[in-house]
N, C-alpha and C positions, 0 to 999 in steps of 0.2 A: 430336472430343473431344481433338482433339491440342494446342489453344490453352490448355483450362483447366488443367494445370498450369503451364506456365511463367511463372506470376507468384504470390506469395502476396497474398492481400491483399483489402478490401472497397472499393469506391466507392461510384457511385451505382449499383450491380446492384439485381437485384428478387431479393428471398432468402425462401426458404421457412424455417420455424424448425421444430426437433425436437427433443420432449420423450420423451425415457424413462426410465421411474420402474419400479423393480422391485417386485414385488406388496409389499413386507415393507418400504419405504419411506415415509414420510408423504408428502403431496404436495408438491409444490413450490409455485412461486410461479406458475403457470399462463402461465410464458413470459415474465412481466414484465419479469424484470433482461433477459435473454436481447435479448426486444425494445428495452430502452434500450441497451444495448450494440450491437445492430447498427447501431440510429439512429445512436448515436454515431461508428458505423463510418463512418456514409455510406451505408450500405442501406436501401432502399425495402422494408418487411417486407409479403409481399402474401399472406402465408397462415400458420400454425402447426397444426403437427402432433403432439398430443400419443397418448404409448398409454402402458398399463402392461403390460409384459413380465414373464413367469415368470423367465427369467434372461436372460443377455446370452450371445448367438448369438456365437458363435467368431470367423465371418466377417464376419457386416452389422449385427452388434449388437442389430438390434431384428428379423431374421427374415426370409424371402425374401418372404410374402405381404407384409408388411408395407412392403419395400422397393417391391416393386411398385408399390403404391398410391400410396407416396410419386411411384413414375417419374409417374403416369399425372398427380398434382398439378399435379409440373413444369411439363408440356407445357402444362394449363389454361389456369397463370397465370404463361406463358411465365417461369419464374423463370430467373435466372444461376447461384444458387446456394445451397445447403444447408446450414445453419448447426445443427449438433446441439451441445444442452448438456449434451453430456457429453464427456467425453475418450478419442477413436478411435484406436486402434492402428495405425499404418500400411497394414497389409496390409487391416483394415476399410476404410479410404478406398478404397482400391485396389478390392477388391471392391464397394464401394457405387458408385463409379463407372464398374464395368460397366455397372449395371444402369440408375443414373441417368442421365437428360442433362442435368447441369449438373455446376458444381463442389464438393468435397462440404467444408466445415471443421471442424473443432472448434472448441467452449468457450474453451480455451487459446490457437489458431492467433488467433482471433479478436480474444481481449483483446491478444495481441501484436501485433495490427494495429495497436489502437487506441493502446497503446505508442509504436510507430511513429511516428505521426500527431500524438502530443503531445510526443515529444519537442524540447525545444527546446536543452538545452545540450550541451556536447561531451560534460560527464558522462556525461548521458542519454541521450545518442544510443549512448553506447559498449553502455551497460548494455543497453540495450532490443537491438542487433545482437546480443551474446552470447546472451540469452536464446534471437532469434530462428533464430540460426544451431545453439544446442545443441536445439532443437525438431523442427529443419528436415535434419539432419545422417543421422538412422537414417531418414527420409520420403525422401533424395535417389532413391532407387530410381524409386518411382512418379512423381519430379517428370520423371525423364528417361528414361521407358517408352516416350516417342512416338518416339527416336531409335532403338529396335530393328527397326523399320520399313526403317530403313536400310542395317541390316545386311547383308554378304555380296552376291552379286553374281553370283550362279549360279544365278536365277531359280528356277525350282521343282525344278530336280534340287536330288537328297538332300545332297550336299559342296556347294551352294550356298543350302538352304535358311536361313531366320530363323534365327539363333540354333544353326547347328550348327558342328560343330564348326573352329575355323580362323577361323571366318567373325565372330565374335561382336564383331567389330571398333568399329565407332562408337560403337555405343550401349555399351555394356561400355567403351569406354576413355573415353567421356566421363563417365562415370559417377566413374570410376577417380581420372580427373584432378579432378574437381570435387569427390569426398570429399577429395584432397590439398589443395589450395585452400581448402576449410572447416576441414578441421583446423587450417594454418595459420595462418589467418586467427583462431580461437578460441584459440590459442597466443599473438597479436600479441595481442587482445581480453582474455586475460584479464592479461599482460602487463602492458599499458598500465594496465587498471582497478585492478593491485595499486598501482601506485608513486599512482594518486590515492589508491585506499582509505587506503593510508600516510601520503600528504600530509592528508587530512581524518581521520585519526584523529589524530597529531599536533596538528589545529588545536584537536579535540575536547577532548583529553588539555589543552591551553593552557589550559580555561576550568572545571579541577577547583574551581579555588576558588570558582566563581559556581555559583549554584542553579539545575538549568537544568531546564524544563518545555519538554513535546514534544505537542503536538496530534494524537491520533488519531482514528480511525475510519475508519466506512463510505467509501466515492466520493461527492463530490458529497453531502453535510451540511452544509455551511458552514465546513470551517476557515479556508480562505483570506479567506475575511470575517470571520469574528472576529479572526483574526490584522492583518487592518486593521483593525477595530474597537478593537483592544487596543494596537497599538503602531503607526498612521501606516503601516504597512508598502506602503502600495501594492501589493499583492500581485494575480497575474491572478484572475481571478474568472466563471466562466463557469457556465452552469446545465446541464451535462453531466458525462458518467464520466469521471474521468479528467482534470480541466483540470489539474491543478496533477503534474508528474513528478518535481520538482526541491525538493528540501530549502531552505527560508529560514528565517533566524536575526535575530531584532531583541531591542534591548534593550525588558524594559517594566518601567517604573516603577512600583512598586506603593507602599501610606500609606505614609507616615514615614519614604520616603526610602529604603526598600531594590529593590533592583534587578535584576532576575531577567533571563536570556536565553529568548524564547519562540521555539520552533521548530515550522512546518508541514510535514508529512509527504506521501506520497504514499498516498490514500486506498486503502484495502483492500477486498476483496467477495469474496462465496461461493467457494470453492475458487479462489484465485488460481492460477495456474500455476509449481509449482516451479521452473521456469528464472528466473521474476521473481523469486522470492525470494533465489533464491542472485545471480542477477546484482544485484541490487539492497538487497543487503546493507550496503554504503555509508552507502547513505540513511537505512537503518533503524537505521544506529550511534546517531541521534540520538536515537532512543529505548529502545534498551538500556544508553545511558550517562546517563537523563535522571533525576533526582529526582523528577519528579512527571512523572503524565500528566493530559493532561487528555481523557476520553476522548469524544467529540463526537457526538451522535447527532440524528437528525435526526425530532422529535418526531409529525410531520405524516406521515412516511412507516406506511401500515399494517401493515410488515412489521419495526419497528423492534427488537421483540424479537429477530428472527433476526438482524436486521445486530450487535445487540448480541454474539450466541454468535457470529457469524462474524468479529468483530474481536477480541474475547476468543482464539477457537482460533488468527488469527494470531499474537496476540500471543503466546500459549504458546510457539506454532513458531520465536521469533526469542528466545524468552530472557526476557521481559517477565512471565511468566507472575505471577510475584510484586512486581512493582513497584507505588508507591504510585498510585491512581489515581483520580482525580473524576470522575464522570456529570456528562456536562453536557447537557442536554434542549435542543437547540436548536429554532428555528423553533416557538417557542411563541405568535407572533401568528398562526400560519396553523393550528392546530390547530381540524379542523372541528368533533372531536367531542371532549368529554373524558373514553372510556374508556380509549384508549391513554394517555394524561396520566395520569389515575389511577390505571392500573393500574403506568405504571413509577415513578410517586412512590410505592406502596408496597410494589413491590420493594425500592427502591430510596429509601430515605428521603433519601441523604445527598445527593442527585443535584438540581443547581440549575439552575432551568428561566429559560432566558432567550432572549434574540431577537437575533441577532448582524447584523441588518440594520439593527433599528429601534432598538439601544442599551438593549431593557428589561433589566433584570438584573442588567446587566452591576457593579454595583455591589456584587451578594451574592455574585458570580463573584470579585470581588476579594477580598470580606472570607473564603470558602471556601478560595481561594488565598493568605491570606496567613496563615491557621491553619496550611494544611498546612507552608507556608515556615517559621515558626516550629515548630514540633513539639512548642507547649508553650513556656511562660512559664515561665524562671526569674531567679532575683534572684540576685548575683552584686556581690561587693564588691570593687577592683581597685584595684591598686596601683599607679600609673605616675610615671615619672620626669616632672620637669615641661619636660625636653626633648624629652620624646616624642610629638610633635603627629601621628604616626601614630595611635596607640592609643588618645588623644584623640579623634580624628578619626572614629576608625571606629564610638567608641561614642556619639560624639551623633549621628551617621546610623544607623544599625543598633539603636540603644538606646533605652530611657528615662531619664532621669537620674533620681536618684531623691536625691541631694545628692553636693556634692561637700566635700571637705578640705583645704587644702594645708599641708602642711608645709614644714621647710625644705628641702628637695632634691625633692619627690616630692605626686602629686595622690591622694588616698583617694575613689575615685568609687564610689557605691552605686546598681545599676544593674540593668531589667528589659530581658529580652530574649529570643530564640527561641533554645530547644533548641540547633538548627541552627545556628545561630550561631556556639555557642559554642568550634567547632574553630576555626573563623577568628580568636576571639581567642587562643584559647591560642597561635596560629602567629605572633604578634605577639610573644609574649613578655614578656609586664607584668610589671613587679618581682616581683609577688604577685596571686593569684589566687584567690579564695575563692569558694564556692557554698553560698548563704546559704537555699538550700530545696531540695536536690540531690533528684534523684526526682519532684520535684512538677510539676503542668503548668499551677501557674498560682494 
């Protein structure tokens, strides 16, 4: 057992999964996401082990017979290692892997693997090592348990046994040195992540004046393909947890010429792990600084309503909780049956169901998004100098015309247009400025 901690992480092992649900819980998903996420890991899942427990056991979580069962699993179906979806204590690992012969992970450990595995920028890479290092930092104990072995040198008398006194040398100082080195190391990590956070809020902060809509949801729904579907973005696109880690920003051109920045997020799911959120705060500026969301769901899946409350609770978590937001029903051509359809068309009346593969929809997705961009139709009579081919400019893009007047220094334009809008012209500055139906939305 002395191999299985020195490394974090999932391959191609053969992993057992474990479910514990306490009596006073609804059930879960019966290992579902759990199993898509080991896949995703790179584990061969070759058995799952679910129970319901009265409470959580101090030491093994789910109870000494219980652990047992699980040991005798193991051996069966020669597994690597143990994947529980829930989140284990240190000293629980520690004890579970007395008893087990294999390696034992969490929920958490595990989605940080898969972090790992998709990170692809330096961003990313940074974010996902802090995470994994502030995870991995109170755990360093049991990671370097096999070096007490090493200890002392005075064979079985008592001033030379394991661990006594004088003697506690290797494994105690490797331990010692290797918390200094992590701390370190999350001191250089979070560091480095301030001066980008800085640099990409500033970028953020640059684009006050533009309307900016941000793509949320579940893992693995479809943003990255809709966001190619909507703006050319070439964006990766892959049919697993987790493909997309990294925030992208394209212009989309919505009717009549007005011009939004749409941004894809890093997909969210059931109890994310708190180090991802705070390391990966960044990311998420994109959607606590964003005008709209659009929130993406993925129609065909039969657990959608939960993903729904599990992207909603993130959202709360990061600030979002009140921001403007659109259901969007995606993977509406794959939909086998339609009571999940029906039933979230009438939770949810305002929530527009389209197919970000096959292009259905996507048209009432526009006309949806271009309501909320406007905020409401108002009419607005405006004064401009007839050398001010700014403010011109902005209102036959952004406007209706509705006539125009010229006198002699100055153009009298009468003009419909969004709510929203209407700070960007005031920032312009026209001679004069009137609001010819103030209050109204249209």
């Amino acid at each position: 057992m002395d191999k299985m901690r020195e490394t974090i992480g999932v391959r191609k092992e053969r992993a057992i999964l474990v479910g514990a649900i306490l009596q006073h819980q609804r059930d879960n998903d019966d290992l579902k996401e759990l199993t898509a996420l080991a896949e995703s890991a790179g584990a061969i899942v070759v058995d799952r082990f679910q129970q319901k427990i009265h409470k959580i056991h101090p030491a093994l979580y789910i109870g000494k017979g219980k652990v047992e069962q699980l040991a005798e699993r193991v051996k069966r179906f020669s597994a690597d290692i143990v994947i529980f979806d829930n989140d284990l204590l240190p000293r629980q690992i520690r004890e579970l892997e007395g008893i087990i012969p294999a390696k034992v992970i969490d929920r958490s450990e595990l989605i940080l693997d898969i972090f790992a595995t998709g990170a692809k920028t330096a961003q990313a890479k940074l974010q996902v090592e802090l995470a994994q290092l502030e995870y991995t930092y109170p755990r360093l104990a049991r990671m370097w348990s096999h070096l007490d072995s090493v200890a002392g040198a005075g064979g079985a008398t008592t001033a030379g046994a394991v661990g006594g006194i004088g003697t506690r040398g290797p494994g105690e100082q490797q331990l010692e040195t290797d918390r200094r080195l992590v701390s370190k190391r999350l001191s250089d990590l979070k560091r480095e992540l301030e001066e980008l956070d800085d640099r990409r809020v500033r970028e953020i902060s640059s684009r006050k004046d533009t309307f900016k809509i941000c793509l949320v949801g579940y893992t693995n729904v479809g943003k990255s393909t809709l966001l190619n579907a909507l703006t050319d973005a070439d964006a990766y696109v892959e049919d697993r947890l987790f493909a997309t880690l990294d925030t992208r920003t394209r212009k989309w051109q919505l009717e009549g010429g007005a011009e939004v920045l749409l941004s894809d997020t890093v997909g969210f799911i059931r109890n994310l792990p708190r180090q991802l959120l705070e390391s990966f705060k960044a990311t998420l500026e994109e959607a606590t600084t964003a005008d709209l969301l659009l929130h993406v769901v993925d129609i065909s899946n039969p657990d959608a309503q939960k993903q729904i409350e599990s992207v909603n609770k993130v959202l709360a978590d990061i600030g979002c909780g009140e921001k403007q937001i659109l259901l969007v029903l995606n993977k509406i051509d794959v939909v086998s049956g339609l009571n999940t359809l029906e039933t979230l068309q009438t939770l949810f009346s305002d929530a527009v169901g389209i197919s970000a593969k096959t292009g259905y929809g996507l048209n009432l997705l526009h006309q949806a998004v271009l309501e909320k961009y406007h905020g409401g139709i108002i009419t607005v009579k405006v004064t401009v100098s007839q050398a001010d081919g700014k403010t011109q400019s902005f209102l036959r893009a952004y406007s209706t015309i509705l006539s125009e007047k010229y006198t002699t220094a100055n153009v009298i334009i009468k003009a419909r247009l969004g709510q929203n809008q209407l700070v960007n012209l005031k920032r312009l500055k026209p001679v004069k400025l009137e609001l010819l139906n103030p209050g109204k939305g249209g």
